[in-house]
N, C-alpha and C positions, 0 to 999 in steps of 0.2 A: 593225909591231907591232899587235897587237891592242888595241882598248880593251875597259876593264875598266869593267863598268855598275857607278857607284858605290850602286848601292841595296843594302842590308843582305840576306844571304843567306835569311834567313826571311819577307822581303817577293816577293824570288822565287821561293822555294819554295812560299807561299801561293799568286800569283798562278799558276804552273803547275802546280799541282794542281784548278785551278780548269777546265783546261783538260781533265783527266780525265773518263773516266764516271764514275757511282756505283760502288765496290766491289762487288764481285760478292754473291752471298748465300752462305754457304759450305754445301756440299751430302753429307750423308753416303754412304759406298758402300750400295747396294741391301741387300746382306748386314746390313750395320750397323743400318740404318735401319729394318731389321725384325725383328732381334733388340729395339731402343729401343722399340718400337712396343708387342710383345709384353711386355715389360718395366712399360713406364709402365700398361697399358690393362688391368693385370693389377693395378697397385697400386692407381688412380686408382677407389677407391671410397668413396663419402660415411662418415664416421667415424659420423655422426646422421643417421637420417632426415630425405631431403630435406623441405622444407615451402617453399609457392609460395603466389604471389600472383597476383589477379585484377587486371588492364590495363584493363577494359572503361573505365572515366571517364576513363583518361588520353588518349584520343579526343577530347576537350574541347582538351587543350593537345599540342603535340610534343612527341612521346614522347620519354621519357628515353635515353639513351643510356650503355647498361652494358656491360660483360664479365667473363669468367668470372676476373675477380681477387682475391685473396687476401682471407677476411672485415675483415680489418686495414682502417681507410682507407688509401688509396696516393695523395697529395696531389702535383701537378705543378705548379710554377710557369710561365708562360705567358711565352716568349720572345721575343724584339723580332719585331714581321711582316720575315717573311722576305721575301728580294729575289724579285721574280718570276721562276719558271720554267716551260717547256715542257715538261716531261718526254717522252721518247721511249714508244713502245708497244710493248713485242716480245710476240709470239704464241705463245713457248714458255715453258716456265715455270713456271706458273701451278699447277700440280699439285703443283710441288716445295716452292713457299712452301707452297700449304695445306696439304699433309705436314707441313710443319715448324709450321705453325703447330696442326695437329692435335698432331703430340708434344708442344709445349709446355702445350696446353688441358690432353693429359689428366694430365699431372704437376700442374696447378693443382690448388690445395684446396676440396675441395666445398665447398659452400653449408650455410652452419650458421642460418641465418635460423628462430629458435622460430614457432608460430605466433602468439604472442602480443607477436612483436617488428613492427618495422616494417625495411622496405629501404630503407636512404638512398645514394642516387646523386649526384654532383654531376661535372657538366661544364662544358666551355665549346662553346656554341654560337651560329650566324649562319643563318640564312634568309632566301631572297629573296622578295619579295612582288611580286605586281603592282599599278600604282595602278587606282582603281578606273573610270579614263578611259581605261584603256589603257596601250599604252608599254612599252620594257622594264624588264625586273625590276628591282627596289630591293632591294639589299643590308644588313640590318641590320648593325652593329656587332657584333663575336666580343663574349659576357656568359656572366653566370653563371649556370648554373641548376643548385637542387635541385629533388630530389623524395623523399618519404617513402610507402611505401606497405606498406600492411597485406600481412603475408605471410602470412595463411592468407585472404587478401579480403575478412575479414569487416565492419573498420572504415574508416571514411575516409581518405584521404591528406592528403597538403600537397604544393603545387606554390609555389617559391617563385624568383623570376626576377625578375631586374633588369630594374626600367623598369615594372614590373608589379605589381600588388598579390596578396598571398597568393589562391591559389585552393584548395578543399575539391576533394578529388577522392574524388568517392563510387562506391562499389562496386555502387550502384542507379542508374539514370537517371533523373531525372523527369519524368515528361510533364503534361500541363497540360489537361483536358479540362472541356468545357460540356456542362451539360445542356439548355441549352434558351438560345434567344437571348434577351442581355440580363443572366444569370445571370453569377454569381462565378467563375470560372475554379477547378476543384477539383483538386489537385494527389496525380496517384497518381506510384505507381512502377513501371518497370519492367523485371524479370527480367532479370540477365543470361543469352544465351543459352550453350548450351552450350559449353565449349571448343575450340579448332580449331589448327590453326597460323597462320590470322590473327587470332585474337583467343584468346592460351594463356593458360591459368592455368600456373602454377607445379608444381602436380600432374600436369597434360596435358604440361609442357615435361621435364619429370622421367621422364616413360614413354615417351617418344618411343623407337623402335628406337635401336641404337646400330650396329647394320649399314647402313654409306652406303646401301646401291641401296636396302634397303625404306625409309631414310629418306627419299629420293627420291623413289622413288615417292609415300608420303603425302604430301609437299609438293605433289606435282605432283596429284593426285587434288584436293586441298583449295583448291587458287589454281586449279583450270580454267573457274571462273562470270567469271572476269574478264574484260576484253578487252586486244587487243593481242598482246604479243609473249608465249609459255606460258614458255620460256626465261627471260626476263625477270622473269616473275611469279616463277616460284621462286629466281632470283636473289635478289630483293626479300624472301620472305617467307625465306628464311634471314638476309640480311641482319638483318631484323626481330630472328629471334629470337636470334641473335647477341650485338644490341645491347639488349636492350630483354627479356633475361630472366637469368635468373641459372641455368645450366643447371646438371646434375652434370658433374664433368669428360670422361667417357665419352660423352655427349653433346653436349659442345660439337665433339669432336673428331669424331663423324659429322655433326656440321651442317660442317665443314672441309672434312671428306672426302666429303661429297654434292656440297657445291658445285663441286669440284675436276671433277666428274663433269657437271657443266653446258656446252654447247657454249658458242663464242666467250667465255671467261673467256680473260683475258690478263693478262700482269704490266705495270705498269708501274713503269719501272726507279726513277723517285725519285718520293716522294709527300707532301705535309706533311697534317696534322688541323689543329683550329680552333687548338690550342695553339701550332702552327709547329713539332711535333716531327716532323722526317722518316722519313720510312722507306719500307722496299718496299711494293708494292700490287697488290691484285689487282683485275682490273676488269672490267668488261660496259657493254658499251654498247647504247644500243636507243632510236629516236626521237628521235636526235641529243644524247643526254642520255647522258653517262660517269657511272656509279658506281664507287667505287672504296673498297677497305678498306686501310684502312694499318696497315702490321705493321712494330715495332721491326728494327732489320736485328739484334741482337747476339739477343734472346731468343725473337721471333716473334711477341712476344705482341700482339695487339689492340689499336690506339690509339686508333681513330674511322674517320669516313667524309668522302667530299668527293665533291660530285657536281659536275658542271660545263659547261656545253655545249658540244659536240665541233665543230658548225655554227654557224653564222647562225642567229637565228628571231627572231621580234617578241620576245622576251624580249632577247636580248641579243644581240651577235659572241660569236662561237667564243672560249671562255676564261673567259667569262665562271660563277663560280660560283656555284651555286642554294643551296647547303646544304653546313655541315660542320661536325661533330664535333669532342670531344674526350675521352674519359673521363679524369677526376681524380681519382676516389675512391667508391668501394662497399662500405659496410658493416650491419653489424647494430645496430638500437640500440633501444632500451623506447619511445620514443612521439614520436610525428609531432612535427617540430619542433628536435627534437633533434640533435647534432650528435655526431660518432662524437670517442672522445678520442682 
């Protein structure tokens, strides 16, 4: 006769589903997915004129972390840290999430941000730092940070983060010039330069093509002064404006679809943000350093980012996490400070 494991049936059914992959991502037929396409990319147009904002001072601190969500705040409460895992890396993929995550962009509701409002963003995030002797990276604690900032650029922001004292984020830089040794240090200002896609306004992220390849293209003409890996760079500067602008929805979903269009993009099958909310990801790697974007498995939509070392290096062992996201709420609201209802 058999023995019968007296443990409770829902204790075993946890523990062997544990033993599973991730569920798969569910994938529409070709036919479908480009009837939806044509559908959403035909609706998905701003109700009011877009109106954007200037980034140049948020240079000072790291950068906020947005997506293209509902003007509504959308508030997430932060889950117990999850158990450690490894997730696997498969090589195909990767096209069919930013598909899906392109439909979901362009069904989202444009950006209603007045110019006379301000953008308020609030996340949870963690950064590595190195100490200044050397050593590997130090891990801050997951916190919270807002930011408020001027949507037509003209007025200053607030940058407001745990552990930190309030910081003014101004749409001028100041530089600090002498006229002669010994003299007062005289305080001018200076011009922000003109838009780009590493440093957009609102109005620049707003006219961007909505055709992937010419979007691509301009990313890749605009990140070619840099060095390293060119792949990579426009990896990063879509990345960028992903997180860190508030697009129309037709243009989030060719920043999706440019990406998709990037060599070495891969999915990975399970992926957590700073919040510990999992989901699928897509990722690039380049100088032993994984980035990766996590997308809900049920909606698509944008969660955050997680970067994390693939190798060894004087920062850390392989696993080791440099930086990661969460977005928890993006709205419109009358003046820096203030908090969306």
């Amino acid at each position: 006769m058999n023995a019968i494991d007296p443990r409770p049936q829902d204790a075993l059914r946890a523990e062997l589903t544990e033993l599973l992959p991730p569920p798969a991502v569910p994938e529409f037929a070709p036919e479908r997915e480009r009837e939806l396409r044509r559908t959403l990319m035909a609706a998905a147009r701003p109700s009011r004129p877009a109106v954007w904002w200037t980034r140049k001072a948020v240079r000072f601190a790291v950068p906020a972390v947005v997506c293209g969500i509902a003007a509504g705040a959308v508030l997430v409460a932060a889950p117990p840290e999850p158990r450690e895992q490894r997730p696997a890396v498969r090589a195909e993929g990767a096209a069919a999430v930013l598909s899906r995550a392109a439909l979901a962009a362009a069904a989202a509701p444009a950006p209603d941000a007045r110019p006379e409002e301000y953008v308020y963003v609030e996340s949870l995030v963690s950064r590595a730092g190195r100490p200044a002797g050397g050593g590997s990276a130090v891990v801050e604690p997951v916190h919270r940070r807002q930011v408020w900032l001027s949507a037509d650029g003209s007025r200053a922001g607030l940058l407001r983060e745990e552990g930190a004292p309030d910081a003014e984020l101004s749409p001028r830089l100041p530089v600090y010039g002498l006229e002669h040794r010994g003299a007062e240090p005289r305080k001018t200002f200076m011009e922000p330069e003109g838009p780009s896609v590493t440093a957009p306004t609102h109005a620049f992220v707003a006219g961007l093509p909505t055709d992937p390849e010419a979007l691509l293209r301009l990313v890749r003409e605009q990140t070619r002064g840099g060095g390293g890996d060119a792949d990579q760079r426009a990896f990063a500067a879509i990345g960028t404006l992903l997180a860190e602008t508030w697009a129309p929805p037709e243009v989030t979903a060719a920043l999706f679809e440019a990406a998709a269009r990037i060599p070495g993009v891969v999915t990975v099958g399970s992926a957590r943000d700073a919040a510990g909310r999992e989901g699928v990801a897509v990722a690039r790697t380049s100088g032993g350093e994984r980035t990766q974007w996590v997308f809900d498995r049920s909606t698509s939509a944008f969660l955050g980012e997680r970067t994390e070392l693939v190798t060894a290096s004087d920062a850390g062992p392989a696993g080791t996490v440099l930086g990661q996201t969460a977005v928890l709420a993006k709205a419109a609201v009358a003046r820096a400070g203030q908090l969306p209802g």
